[in-house]
N, C-alpha and C positions, 0 to 999 in steps of 0.2 A: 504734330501728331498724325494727321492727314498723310504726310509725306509718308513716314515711318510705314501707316498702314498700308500706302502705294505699295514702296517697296518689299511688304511680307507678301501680296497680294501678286505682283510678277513674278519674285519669287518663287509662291505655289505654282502659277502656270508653268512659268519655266518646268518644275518639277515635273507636273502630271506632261508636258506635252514630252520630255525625255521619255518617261514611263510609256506614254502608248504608242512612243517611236520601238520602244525595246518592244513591245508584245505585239505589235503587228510585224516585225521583222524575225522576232520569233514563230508567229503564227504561219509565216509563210515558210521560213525553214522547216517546219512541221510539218508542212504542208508537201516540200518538197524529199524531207524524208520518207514518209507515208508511199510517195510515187517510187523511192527508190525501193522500199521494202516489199513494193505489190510486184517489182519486177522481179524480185528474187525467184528463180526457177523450183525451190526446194529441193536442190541438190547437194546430198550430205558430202558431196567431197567440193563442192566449191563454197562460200560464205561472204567472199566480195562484197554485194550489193547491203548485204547484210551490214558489216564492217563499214563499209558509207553512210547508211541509216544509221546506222548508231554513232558514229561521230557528227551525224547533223540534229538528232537527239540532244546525244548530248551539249551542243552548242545552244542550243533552244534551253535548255534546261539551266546553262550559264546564266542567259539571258533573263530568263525570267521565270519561278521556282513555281510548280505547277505540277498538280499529281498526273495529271496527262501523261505530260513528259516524262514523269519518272517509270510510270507504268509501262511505257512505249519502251524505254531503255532498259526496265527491265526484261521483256517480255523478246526484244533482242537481241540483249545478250543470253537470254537462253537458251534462243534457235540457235546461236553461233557452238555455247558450250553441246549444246547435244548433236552438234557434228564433230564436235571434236572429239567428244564419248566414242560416238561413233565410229571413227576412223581410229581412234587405241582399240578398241576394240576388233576392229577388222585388221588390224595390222600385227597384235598379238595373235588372234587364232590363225593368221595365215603363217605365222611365225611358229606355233603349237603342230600345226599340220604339216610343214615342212621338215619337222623332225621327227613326223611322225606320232605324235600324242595327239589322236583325232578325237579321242573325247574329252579333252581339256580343247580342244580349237572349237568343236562345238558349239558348248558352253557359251564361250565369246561371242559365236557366230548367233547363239538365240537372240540374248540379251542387245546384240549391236537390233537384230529385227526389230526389238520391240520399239526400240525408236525411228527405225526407218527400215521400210519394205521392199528393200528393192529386188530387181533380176536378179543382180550379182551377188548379192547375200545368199541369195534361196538355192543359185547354183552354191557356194562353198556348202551349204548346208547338204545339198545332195549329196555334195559328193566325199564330205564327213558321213554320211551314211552309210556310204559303201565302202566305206573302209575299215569303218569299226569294228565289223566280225570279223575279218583280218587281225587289226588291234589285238582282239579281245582272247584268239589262241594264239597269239604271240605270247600273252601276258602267261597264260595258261601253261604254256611250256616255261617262261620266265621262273615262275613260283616251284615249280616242279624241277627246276634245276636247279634251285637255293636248296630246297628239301633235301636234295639228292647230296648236294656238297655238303649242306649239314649232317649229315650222315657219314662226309670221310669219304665219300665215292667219287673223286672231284674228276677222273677221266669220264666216268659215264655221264657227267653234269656237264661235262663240257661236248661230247657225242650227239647230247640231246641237243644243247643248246647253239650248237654252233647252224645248223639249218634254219634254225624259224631265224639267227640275225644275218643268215645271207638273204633270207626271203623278207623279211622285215627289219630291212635296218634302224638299230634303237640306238642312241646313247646307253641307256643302262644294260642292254646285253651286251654290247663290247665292253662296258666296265667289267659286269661279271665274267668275261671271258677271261678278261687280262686279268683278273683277279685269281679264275680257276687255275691258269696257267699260273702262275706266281706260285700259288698255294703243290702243285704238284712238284715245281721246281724246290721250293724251300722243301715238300717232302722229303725228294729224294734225299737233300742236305741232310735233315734230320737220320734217316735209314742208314747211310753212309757212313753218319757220326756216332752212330747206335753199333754198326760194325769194329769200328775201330774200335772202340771203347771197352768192346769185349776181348780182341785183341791186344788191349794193354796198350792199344795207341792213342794215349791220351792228349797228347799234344797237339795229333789229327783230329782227334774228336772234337777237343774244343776248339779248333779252328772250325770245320765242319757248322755246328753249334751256331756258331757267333754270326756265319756266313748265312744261314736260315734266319737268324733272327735282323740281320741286316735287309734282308726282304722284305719279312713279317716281326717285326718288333713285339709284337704282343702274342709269339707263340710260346706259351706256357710250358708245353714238353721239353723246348730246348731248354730254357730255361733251369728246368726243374735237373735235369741230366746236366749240365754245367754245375749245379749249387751241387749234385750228389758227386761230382771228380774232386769240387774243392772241397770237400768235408775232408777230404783223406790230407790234407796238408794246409788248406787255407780257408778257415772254416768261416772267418769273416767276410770272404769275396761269397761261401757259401750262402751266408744270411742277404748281404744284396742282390744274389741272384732271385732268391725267394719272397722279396721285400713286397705286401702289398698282396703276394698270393696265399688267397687265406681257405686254398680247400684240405682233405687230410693229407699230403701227400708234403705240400708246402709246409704246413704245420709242422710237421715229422720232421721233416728237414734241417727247419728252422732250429728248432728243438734240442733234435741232435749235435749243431753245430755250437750250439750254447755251450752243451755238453765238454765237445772237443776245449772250447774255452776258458773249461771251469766253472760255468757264470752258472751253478746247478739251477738258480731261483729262477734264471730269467727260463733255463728249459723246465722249470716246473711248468710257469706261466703257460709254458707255449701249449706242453704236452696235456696241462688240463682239459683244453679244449678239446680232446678226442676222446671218444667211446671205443676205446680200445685193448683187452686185456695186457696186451704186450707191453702198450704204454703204461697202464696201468701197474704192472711189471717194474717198468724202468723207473715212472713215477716216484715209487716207493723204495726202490734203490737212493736214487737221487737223495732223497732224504735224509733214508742214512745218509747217503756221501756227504751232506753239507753238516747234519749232525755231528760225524765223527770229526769233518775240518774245522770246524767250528771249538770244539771240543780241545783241539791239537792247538790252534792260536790262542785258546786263552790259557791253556796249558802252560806255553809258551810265554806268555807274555807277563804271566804269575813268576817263570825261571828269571826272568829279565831284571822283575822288580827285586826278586830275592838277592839276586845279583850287584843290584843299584844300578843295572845301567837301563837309568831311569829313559832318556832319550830313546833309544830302541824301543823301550817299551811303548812310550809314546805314538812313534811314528808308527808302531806297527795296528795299536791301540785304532787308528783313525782309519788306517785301510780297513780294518777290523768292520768301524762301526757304516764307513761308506758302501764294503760290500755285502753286510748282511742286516744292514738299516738298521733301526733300534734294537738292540742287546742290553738290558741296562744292567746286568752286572758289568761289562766292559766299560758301558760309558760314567757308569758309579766309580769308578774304578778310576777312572781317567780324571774327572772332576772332582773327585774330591781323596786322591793320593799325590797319582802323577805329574798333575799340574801344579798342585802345590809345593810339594816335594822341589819341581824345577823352579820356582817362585823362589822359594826359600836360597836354592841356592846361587842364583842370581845375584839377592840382596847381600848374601855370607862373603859375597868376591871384594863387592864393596867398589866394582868396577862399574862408576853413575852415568859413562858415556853407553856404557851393556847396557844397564838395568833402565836407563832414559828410554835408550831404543827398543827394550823388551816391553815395558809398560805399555808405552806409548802403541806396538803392536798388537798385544792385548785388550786394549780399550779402543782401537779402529775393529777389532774382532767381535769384542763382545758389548761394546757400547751399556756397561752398567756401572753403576756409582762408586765399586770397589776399585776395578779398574782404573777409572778416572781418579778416582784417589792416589791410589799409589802411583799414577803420571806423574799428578803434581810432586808428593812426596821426593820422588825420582829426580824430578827437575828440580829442587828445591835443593837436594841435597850436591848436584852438578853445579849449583850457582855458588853452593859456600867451598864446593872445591875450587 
Protein backbone atom coordinates (compact mmCIF):
# COMPACT_ATOMS: atom_id res chain seq x y z
CA UNK A 1 0.00 0.00 0.00
CA UNK A 2 2.88 2.29 1.04
CA UNK A 3 4.62 1.46 -2.23
CA UNK A 4 1.45 2.04 -4.48
CA UNK A 5 1.20 5.54 -2.50
CA UNK A 6 5.09 6.32 -3.41
CA UNK A 7 4.40 5.63 -6.75
CA UNK A 8 1.05 8.06 -7.28
CA UNK A 9 3.09 10.54 -5.25
CA UNK A 10 6.36 10.83 -8.05
CA UNK A 11 4.05 10.51 -10.31
CA UNK A 12 2.25 13.91 -9.43
CA UNK A 13 5.70 15.52 -9.13
CA UNK A 14 6.71 14.11 -12.09
CA UNK A 15 3.45 15.82 -13.40
CA UNK A 16 3.51 19.32 -11.78
CA UNK A 17 7.41 19.58 -12.38
CA UNK A 18 6.53 18.90 -16.54
CA UNK A 19 3.79 21.63 -16.03
CA UNK A 20 5.98 24.35 -14.71
CA UNK A 21 8.79 23.38 -17.15
CA UNK A 22 5.85 24.19 -19.91
CA UNK A 23 4.78 27.67 -18.17
CA UNK A 24 8.11 29.13 -17.53
CA UNK A 25 9.15 28.23 -21.22
CA UNK A 26 6.13 29.65 -22.10
CA UNK A 27 6.41 32.70 -19.97
CA UNK A 28 9.54 33.41 -21.55
CA UNK A 29 8.50 33.03 -25.13
CA UNK A 30 5.86 35.63 -24.02
CA UNK A 31 8.23 37.41 -23.00
CA UNK A 32 10.21 37.38 -26.02
CA UNK A 33 7.19 37.96 -28.26
CA UNK A 34 6.25 41.05 -26.28
CA UNK A 35 10.03 42.31 -27.27
CA UNK A 36 9.29 41.47 -30.69
CA UNK A 37 5.93 43.40 -30.94
CA UNK A 38 7.47 46.70 -29.12
CA UNK A 39 9.97 46.60 -32.10
CA UNK A 40 7.18 46.76 -34.68
CA UNK A 41 7.70 50.40 -36.25
CA UNK A 42 3.75 50.61 -37.10
CA UNK A 43 4.31 50.70 -40.45
CA UNK A 44 1.15 49.68 -42.46
CA UNK A 45 3.11 48.40 -45.54
CA UNK A 46 5.46 46.16 -43.45
CA UNK A 47 4.01 43.45 -40.66
CA UNK A 48 7.16 41.31 -40.16
CA UNK A 49 7.87 41.81 -36.55
CA UNK A 50 4.29 41.46 -36.09
CA UNK A 51 3.99 37.87 -37.92
CA UNK A 52 7.06 36.69 -35.57
CA UNK A 53 5.05 37.81 -32.51
CA UNK A 54 2.36 36.09 -33.35
CA UNK A 55 3.94 32.84 -34.15
CA UNK A 56 5.78 33.09 -30.81
CA UNK A 57 2.08 33.86 -29.31
CA UNK A 58 0.91 31.38 -30.57
CA UNK A 59 3.57 28.85 -29.57
CA UNK A 60 3.02 30.01 -25.90
CA UNK A 61 -0.62 29.56 -26.27
CA UNK A 62 0.38 25.67 -27.53
CA UNK A 63 2.09 25.45 -24.54
CA UNK A 64 0.06 26.24 -22.09
CA UNK A 65 -3.81 27.80 -22.57
CA UNK A 66 -4.09 31.11 -20.88
CA UNK A 67 -6.23 34.14 -21.69
CA UNK A 68 -3.13 36.33 -21.86
CA UNK A 69 -2.03 34.58 -24.70
CA UNK A 70 -4.97 34.49 -26.44
CA UNK A 71 -5.63 38.03 -26.04
CA UNK A 72 -1.92 38.87 -27.14
CA UNK A 73 -2.70 36.73 -30.47
CA UNK A 74 -5.77 38.24 -30.83
CA UNK A 75 -4.87 41.78 -30.54
CA UNK A 76 -2.00 40.68 -33.29
CA UNK A 77 -3.64 39.54 -35.56
CA UNK A 78 -5.62 42.59 -35.79
CA UNK A 79 -2.75 45.02 -36.27
CA UNK A 80 -1.55 42.56 -39.01
CA UNK A 81 -5.45 42.30 -40.63
CA UNK A 82 -5.68 46.16 -40.52
CA UNK A 83 -2.66 46.64 -42.69
CA UNK A 84 -3.71 44.38 -44.92
CA UNK A 85 -7.24 46.45 -45.03
CA UNK A 86 -5.11 48.98 -45.55
CA UNK A 87 -3.03 48.23 -48.31
CA UNK A 88 -6.52 46.87 -50.56
CA UNK A 89 -7.49 49.73 -49.88
CA UNK A 90 -4.63 51.98 -51.08
CA UNK A 91 -4.14 49.69 -53.81
CA UNK A 92 -7.90 49.80 -55.17
CA UNK A 93 -8.08 53.77 -55.10
CA UNK A 94 -4.68 53.97 -56.72
CA UNK A 95 -6.19 51.59 -59.15
CA UNK A 96 -9.78 53.89 -59.22
CA UNK A 97 -7.54 56.98 -59.80
CA UNK A 98 -5.58 55.58 -62.58
CA UNK A 99 -8.46 55.30 -64.62
CA UNK A 100 -9.50 58.17 -63.71
CA UNK A 101 -12.67 57.63 -61.22
CA UNK A 102 -11.23 60.07 -58.46
CA UNK A 103 -14.24 60.01 -56.44
CA UNK A 104 -14.64 56.30 -56.06
CA UNK A 105 -10.31 56.36 -55.37
CA UNK A 106 -11.25 58.83 -52.65
CA UNK A 107 -13.60 57.05 -50.92
CA UNK A 108 -10.77 54.15 -50.38
CA UNK A 109 -8.33 56.67 -49.78
CA UNK A 110 -10.70 58.16 -46.50
CA UNK A 111 -11.55 54.90 -45.11
CA UNK A 112 -7.65 53.39 -45.68
CA UNK A 113 -6.87 57.07 -43.21
CA UNK A 114 -9.04 56.09 -40.74
CA UNK A 115 -6.85 53.24 -39.83
CA UNK A 116 -3.53 54.69 -40.60
CA UNK A 117 -2.51 58.38 -41.10
CA UNK A 118 0.13 58.65 -42.99
CA UNK A 119 2.16 61.33 -45.50
CA UNK A 120 1.34 59.33 -48.34
CA UNK A 121 -2.35 58.80 -47.94
CA UNK A 122 -3.01 62.47 -47.19
CA UNK A 123 -0.81 63.23 -50.49
CA UNK A 124 -3.40 60.53 -52.76
CA UNK A 125 -6.01 62.38 -50.89
CA UNK A 126 -4.75 65.87 -52.12
CA UNK A 127 -4.43 65.05 -55.02
CA UNK A 128 -8.01 63.17 -55.43
CA UNK A 129 -9.12 66.69 -54.73
CA UNK A 130 -7.81 68.28 -57.32
CA UNK A 131 -9.13 66.29 -59.73
CA UNK A 132 -12.58 65.86 -58.84
CA UNK A 133 -13.76 69.15 -60.42
CA UNK A 134 -12.30 67.89 -63.59
CA UNK A 135 -14.20 64.54 -62.87
CA UNK A 136 -17.26 66.14 -62.06
CA UNK A 137 -17.62 68.15 -65.90
CA UNK A 138 -16.40 65.27 -67.52
CA UNK A 139 -19.41 63.46 -65.99
CA UNK A 140 -21.48 66.54 -66.87
CA UNK A 141 -20.76 66.49 -70.51
CA UNK A 142 -21.01 62.55 -70.22
CA UNK A 143 -24.88 62.82 -69.06
CA UNK A 144 -25.51 65.49 -71.54
CA UNK A 145 -24.45 63.32 -74.50
CA UNK A 146 -26.63 60.24 -73.59
CA UNK A 147 -29.56 62.92 -73.42
CA UNK A 148 -28.42 64.11 -76.75
CA UNK A 149 -28.15 60.49 -78.37
CA UNK A 150 -31.40 59.77 -76.67
CA UNK A 151 -32.82 62.16 -78.55
CA UNK A 152 -31.60 60.60 -82.21
CA UNK A 153 -28.99 63.39 -82.48
CA UNK A 154 -26.03 60.91 -82.18
CA UNK A 155 -23.41 63.28 -84.42
CA UNK A 156 -23.95 66.16 -82.10
CA UNK A 157 -23.61 63.66 -78.91
CA UNK A 158 -20.68 62.61 -80.23
CA UNK A 159 -19.23 66.66 -81.17
CA UNK A 160 -19.84 67.18 -77.52
CA UNK A 161 -18.37 64.38 -76.26
CA UNK A 162 -15.44 63.59 -78.09
CA UNK A 163 -13.35 66.75 -76.22
CA UNK A 164 -14.06 66.27 -72.54
CA UNK A 165 -12.56 62.24 -73.48
CA UNK A 166 -9.50 63.58 -75.11
CA UNK A 167 -9.06 65.90 -72.02
CA UNK A 168 -10.45 63.33 -69.57
CA UNK A 169 -9.69 60.08 -70.52
CA UNK A 170 -12.62 57.62 -69.19
CA UNK A 171 -13.47 54.07 -70.04
CA UNK A 172 -17.14 54.87 -70.33
CA UNK A 173 -16.67 57.88 -72.75
CA UNK A 174 -14.79 55.77 -75.26
CA UNK A 175 -17.61 53.18 -74.85
CA UNK A 176 -20.13 55.73 -75.41
CA UNK A 177 -18.27 56.97 -78.28
CA UNK A 178 -17.89 53.59 -80.03
CA UNK A 179 -21.37 53.15 -79.21
CA UNK A 180 -22.43 56.72 -80.91
CA UNK A 181 -20.35 55.66 -83.79
CA UNK A 182 -21.98 52.22 -84.26
CA UNK A 183 -25.43 53.71 -83.82
CA UNK A 184 -24.77 56.42 -86.88
CA UNK A 185 -23.21 53.65 -88.97
CA UNK A 186 -26.12 51.20 -88.50
CA UNK A 187 -28.26 54.58 -89.18
CA UNK A 188 -27.12 55.14 -92.19
CA UNK A 189 -27.84 51.09 -92.96
CA UNK A 190 -31.22 51.70 -91.88
CA UNK A 191 -31.78 55.19 -94.23
CA UNK A 192 -30.23 53.34 -97.26
CA UNK A 193 -32.49 50.32 -96.72
CA UNK A 194 -35.55 52.83 -96.32
CA UNK A 195 -34.31 54.15 -99.89
CA UNK A 196 -34.34 50.97 -101.64
CA UNK A 197 -37.38 49.84 -100.31
CA UNK A 198 -39.20 52.67 -101.79
CA UNK A 199 -37.53 51.89 -104.92
CA UNK A 200 -38.91 48.38 -105.15
CA UNK A 201 -35.37 47.14 -104.10
CA UNK A 202 -36.27 44.86 -101.71
CA UNK A 203 -33.88 42.40 -101.88
CA UNK A 204 -31.35 45.58 -101.05
CA UNK A 205 -33.44 46.60 -98.37
CA UNK A 206 -33.44 43.62 -96.63
CA UNK A 207 -29.89 43.11 -96.99
CA UNK A 208 -29.51 46.74 -95.84
CA UNK A 209 -31.84 45.81 -92.75
CA UNK A 210 -30.18 42.68 -91.55
CA UNK A 211 -26.63 44.61 -91.92
CA UNK A 212 -27.89 47.32 -89.23
CA UNK A 213 -29.28 44.88 -87.19
CA UNK A 214 -25.98 42.78 -87.25
CA UNK A 215 -24.43 45.94 -85.37
CA UNK A 216 -27.27 46.74 -83.27
CA UNK A 217 -29.53 43.63 -82.76
CA UNK A 218 -32.05 45.20 -80.70
CA UNK A 219 -32.89 48.06 -83.40
CA UNK A 220 -36.70 47.84 -83.60
CA UNK A 221 -37.15 50.09 -86.83
CA UNK A 222 -35.19 47.52 -88.74
CA UNK A 223 -36.95 45.14 -87.62
CA UNK A 224 -40.17 46.33 -87.86
CA UNK A 225 -39.48 47.36 -91.86
CA UNK A 226 -38.14 43.69 -92.45
CA UNK A 227 -41.69 42.01 -90.87
CA UNK A 228 -43.64 44.96 -93.06
CA UNK A 229 -41.52 43.46 -96.81
CA UNK A 230 -42.44 39.90 -95.45
CA UNK A 231 -46.14 40.56 -94.98
CA UNK A 232 -46.39 40.88 -98.70
CA UNK A 233 -45.26 37.10 -99.34
CA UNK A 234 -43.91 35.68 -96.09
CA UNK A 235 -45.96 36.65 -93.48
CA UNK A 236 -44.60 34.07 -90.95
CA UNK A 237 -40.93 35.32 -91.24
CA UNK A 238 -43.16 38.55 -90.74
CA UNK A 239 -44.58 37.49 -87.26
CA UNK A 240 -40.72 36.50 -86.12
CA UNK A 241 -39.43 39.57 -87.15
CA UNK A 242 -42.00 41.23 -84.68
CA UNK A 243 -41.83 38.52 -82.06
CA UNK A 244 -41.71 40.06 -78.32
CA UNK A 245 -42.23 43.74 -79.84
CA UNK A 246 -45.32 44.68 -78.13
CA UNK A 247 -45.81 48.67 -79.05
CA UNK A 248 -48.88 49.70 -81.76
CA UNK A 249 -46.84 49.38 -84.71
CA UNK A 250 -45.59 45.53 -83.83
CA UNK A 251 -49.03 44.77 -82.93
CA UNK A 252 -50.40 45.81 -86.32
CA UNK A 253 -47.95 44.00 -88.01
CA UNK A 254 -48.37 41.01 -86.22
CA UNK A 255 -51.90 41.16 -86.66
CA UNK A 256 -52.04 41.78 -90.11
CA UNK A 257 -49.68 38.94 -90.92
CA UNK A 258 -52.17 36.55 -89.15
CA UNK A 259 -54.54 37.95 -91.49
CA UNK A 260 -52.25 37.14 -94.64
CA UNK A 261 -52.39 33.42 -92.86
CA UNK A 262 -55.99 33.04 -92.44
CA UNK A 263 -55.52 32.55 -88.65
CA UNK A 264 -58.42 35.57 -88.28
CA UNK A 265 -58.67 34.66 -84.26
CA UNK A 266 -55.24 34.75 -83.51
CA UNK A 267 -55.27 38.58 -85.61
CA UNK A 268 -58.41 39.30 -83.63
CA UNK A 269 -56.17 38.64 -80.40
CA UNK A 270 -53.53 40.76 -81.64
CA UNK A 271 -55.66 43.66 -82.99
CA UNK A 272 -57.69 44.01 -79.65
CA UNK A 273 -54.98 45.24 -78.04
CA UNK A 274 -55.18 48.58 -80.01
CA UNK A 275 -57.22 51.86 -79.57
CA UNK A 276 -57.55 52.13 -82.95
CA UNK A 277 -60.77 52.90 -85.22
CA UNK A 278 -59.14 51.37 -88.46
CA UNK A 279 -58.45 48.36 -86.28
CA UNK A 280 -61.52 48.62 -84.95
CA UNK A 281 -62.64 48.55 -88.62
CA UNK A 282 -60.66 45.56 -89.65
CA UNK A 283 -61.55 44.06 -86.19
CA UNK A 284 -64.98 43.57 -87.25
CA UNK A 285 -64.45 42.60 -90.63
CA UNK A 286 -62.28 39.72 -89.45
CA UNK A 287 -65.33 38.50 -87.75
CA UNK A 288 -67.40 38.34 -90.31
CA UNK A 289 -64.61 36.73 -92.23
CA UNK A 290 -64.24 33.74 -89.69
CA UNK A 291 -68.27 33.77 -89.43
CA UNK A 292 -68.84 33.39 -92.94
CA UNK A 293 -65.65 30.42 -93.15
CA UNK A 294 -66.94 28.98 -90.33
CA UNK A 295 -70.31 28.97 -91.75
CA UNK A 296 -68.95 27.42 -95.35
CA UNK A 297 -67.17 24.32 -93.38
CA UNK A 298 -69.83 23.27 -91.69
CA UNK A 299 -71.86 23.78 -94.84
CA UNK A 300 -69.58 21.54 -96.11
CA UNK A 301 -68.99 19.10 -93.93
CA UNK A 302 -73.24 18.60 -93.65
CA UNK A 303 -72.59 18.00 -98.02
CA UNK A 304 -70.00 15.25 -96.94
CA UNK A 305 -72.13 13.52 -94.50
CA UNK A 306 -75.15 13.63 -97.00
CA UNK A 307 -72.84 12.14 -99.22
CA UNK A 308 -71.60 9.26 -96.91
CA UNK A 309 -68.23 10.06 -97.20
CA UNK A 310 -68.13 9.94 -93.84
CA UNK A 311 -64.00 10.01 -93.60
CA UNK A 312 -63.71 13.48 -95.33
CA UNK A 313 -66.10 14.57 -93.15
CA UNK A 314 -64.32 13.60 -90.32
CA UNK A 315 -60.83 14.66 -91.13
CA UNK A 316 -62.23 17.99 -92.09
CA UNK A 317 -64.55 17.83 -88.81
CA UNK A 318 -61.07 18.04 -86.50
CA UNK A 319 -59.23 20.91 -88.51
CA UNK A 320 -62.64 22.39 -88.11
CA UNK A 321 -62.69 22.12 -84.30
CA UNK A 322 -58.47 22.59 -83.87
CA UNK A 323 -58.94 25.93 -85.70
CA UNK A 324 -61.80 27.45 -84.34
CA UNK A 325 -61.61 25.62 -80.67
CA UNK A 326 -64.88 24.51 -79.35
CA UNK A 327 -67.95 24.60 -81.80
CA UNK A 328 -70.26 22.14 -80.54
CA UNK A 329 -72.52 21.68 -83.04
CA UNK A 330 -69.24 20.30 -85.11
CA UNK A 331 -67.90 18.54 -82.33
CA UNK A 332 -71.88 16.95 -81.51
CA UNK A 333 -71.74 16.12 -84.83
CA UNK A 334 -68.54 14.44 -84.86
CA UNK A 335 -69.16 12.43 -81.56
CA UNK A 336 -72.10 11.34 -81.76
CA UNK A 337 -72.73 10.56 -85.92
CA UNK A 338 -69.44 10.46 -87.58
CA UNK A 339 -67.56 8.45 -85.30
CA UNK A 340 -70.13 6.11 -84.88
CA UNK A 341 -71.22 5.82 -88.16
CA UNK A 342 -67.17 4.88 -89.00
CA UNK A 343 -67.54 2.39 -85.87
CA UNK A 344 -70.29 0.67 -87.23
CA UNK A 345 -68.62 0.30 -90.34
CA UNK A 346 -65.56 -1.09 -89.30
CA UNK A 347 -67.35 -3.92 -87.36
CA UNK A 348 -69.89 -4.60 -90.85
CA UNK A 349 -66.30 -5.63 -92.68
CA UNK A 350 -65.96 -8.13 -90.24
CA UNK A 351 -62.10 -7.50 -90.97
CA UNK A 352 -60.84 -8.32 -86.80
CA UNK A 353 -57.01 -7.69 -87.75
CA UNK A 354 -58.86 -3.69 -88.93
CA UNK A 355 -61.29 -3.59 -86.23
CA UNK A 356 -58.33 -5.02 -83.52
CA UNK A 357 -56.15 -2.10 -84.80
CA UNK A 358 -59.16 0.45 -84.77
CA UNK A 359 -60.27 -0.22 -81.32
CA UNK A 360 -57.21 -0.79 -79.88
CA UNK A 361 -56.56 3.17 -81.36
CA UNK A 362 -59.57 4.42 -80.08
CA UNK A 363 -58.95 3.34 -76.48
CA UNK A 364 -54.96 4.68 -76.40
CA UNK A 365 -57.13 8.05 -77.63
CA UNK A 366 -59.94 8.16 -75.45
CA UNK A 367 -59.00 5.99 -72.54
CA UNK A 368 -63.02 5.23 -71.45
CA UNK A 369 -64.74 1.82 -70.67
CA UNK A 370 -66.62 1.65 -74.00
CA UNK A 371 -63.43 1.76 -75.83
CA UNK A 372 -61.89 -0.62 -73.77
CA UNK A 373 -64.76 -2.82 -74.22
CA UNK A 374 -64.96 -3.03 -77.71
CA UNK A 375 -60.77 -3.87 -77.53
CA UNK A 376 -61.47 -6.75 -75.96
CA UNK A 377 -64.60 -7.69 -77.94
CA UNK A 378 -62.28 -7.03 -81.14
CA UNK A 379 -59.65 -9.19 -79.83
CA UNK A 380 -61.90 -11.88 -78.83
CA UNK A 381 -63.42 -12.01 -81.83
CA UNK A 382 -59.55 -12.22 -83.84
CA UNK A 383 -58.71 -15.22 -81.43
CA UNK A 384 -61.96 -17.44 -82.64
CA UNK A 385 -60.83 -16.49 -86.14
Amino acid sequence: MLFLFIILFLGLCYFLFIQYQRYCKANRLYHQAKELEKKDRVDPNNSDKLKEALAVYKQCDRLVKNSTYTKAINRCQKKIDDRLRFQSLINAGRNRAMENYFKEALHNFLKAKKLFSTSEIKQEIDQCNQSIKEENQYEQVLEKSNQIARAGKFQAAIDLLRPAVDNFTRQDGKKLLNKLKLAIKTKSLYQSGLIAEHQGEFDSAIALYKQALELIPEYIDCKLRLAIIATKNKPQRAIDYVKGIDNEQGIYIRGFAYTQLENWQQAEREWSALNCSNTEIQRYNIINIVERDRLKIVYKIEQLVDKKQIEIAKSISIDFIEKYEDHSIVKNNLENYIDPVLENRVWQNKNWTEVVSKTKHSWLEKQDIKSLHNWAIATYYQGQG
